[in-house]
N, C-alpha and C positions, 0 to 999 in steps of 0.2 A: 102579719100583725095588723089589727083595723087601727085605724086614727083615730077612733072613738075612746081610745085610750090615753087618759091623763098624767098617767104614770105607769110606766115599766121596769121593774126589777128584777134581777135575774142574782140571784145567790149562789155561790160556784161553792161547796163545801166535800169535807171527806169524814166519811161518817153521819148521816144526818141524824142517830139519834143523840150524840155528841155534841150537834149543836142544837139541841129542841129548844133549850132556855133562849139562844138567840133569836132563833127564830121566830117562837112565839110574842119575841118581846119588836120584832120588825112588826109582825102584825098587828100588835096594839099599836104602836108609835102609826101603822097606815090609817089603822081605823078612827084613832086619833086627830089625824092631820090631812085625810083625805076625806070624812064625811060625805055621803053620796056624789060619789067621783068614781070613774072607772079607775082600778087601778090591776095591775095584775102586777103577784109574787111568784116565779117560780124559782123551783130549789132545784139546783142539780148536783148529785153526788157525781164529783167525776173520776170515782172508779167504777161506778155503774156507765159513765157515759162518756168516756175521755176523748170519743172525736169532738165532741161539744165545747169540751175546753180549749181544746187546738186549735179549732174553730173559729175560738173567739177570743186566743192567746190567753188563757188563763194558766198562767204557768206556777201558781202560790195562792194557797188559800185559805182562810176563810176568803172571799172578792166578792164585796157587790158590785154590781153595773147597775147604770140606769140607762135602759136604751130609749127610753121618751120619757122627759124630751129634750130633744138636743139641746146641746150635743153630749154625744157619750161619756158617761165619765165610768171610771174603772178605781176603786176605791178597796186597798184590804182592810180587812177590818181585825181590828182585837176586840175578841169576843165580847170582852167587859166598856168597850164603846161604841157598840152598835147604836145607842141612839146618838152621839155625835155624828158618826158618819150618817146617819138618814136625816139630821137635821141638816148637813151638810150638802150633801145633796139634793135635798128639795129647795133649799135656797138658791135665788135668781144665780146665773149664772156667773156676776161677778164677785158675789158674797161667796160663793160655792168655791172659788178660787183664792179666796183669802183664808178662809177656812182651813183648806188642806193643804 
């Protein structure tokens, strides 16, 4: 992963067209609150790719992670409050902990 990266999200889902509504709406909320910023979403359905979850202890999901910038946070989500949880976690790191 380069350090050129301002934010890293990683979406652990089952079914990804089950959650398209979600995800479409992480993306608005990035392009939203990240304005030319690197930022990288990736989605992993993990019964396409379940060493990735074990990997990464994903054991229940909808989960997003944010792996930059630290520190890690691991966050489930209800589908109907994805954008609390990404306001959640883009907030500084002590806000991010009152939060959840």
């Amino acid at each position: 992963m380069s350090q050129d990266v301002d934010l890293h999200l990683t979406l652990y889902i089952v079914n990804q067209e089950k959650h398209e509504g979600m995800i479409n709406e992480l993306r608005s909320l990035i392009d939203q609150h990240y304005q030319n910023q690197a930022v990288t979403l990736d989605i992993v359905d993990v019964l396409s790719v379940p060493e990735k979850a074990l990997e990464n202890n994903v054991f229940a999901t909808p989960m997003l992670i944010r792996e930059i910038p630290n520190p890690i946070l691991k966050v489930l989500i209800n589908i109907a409050s994805a954008k609390d949880v990404f306001l959640a976690i883009r907030a500084n790191n002590d806000q991010a902990r009152a939060l959840l």
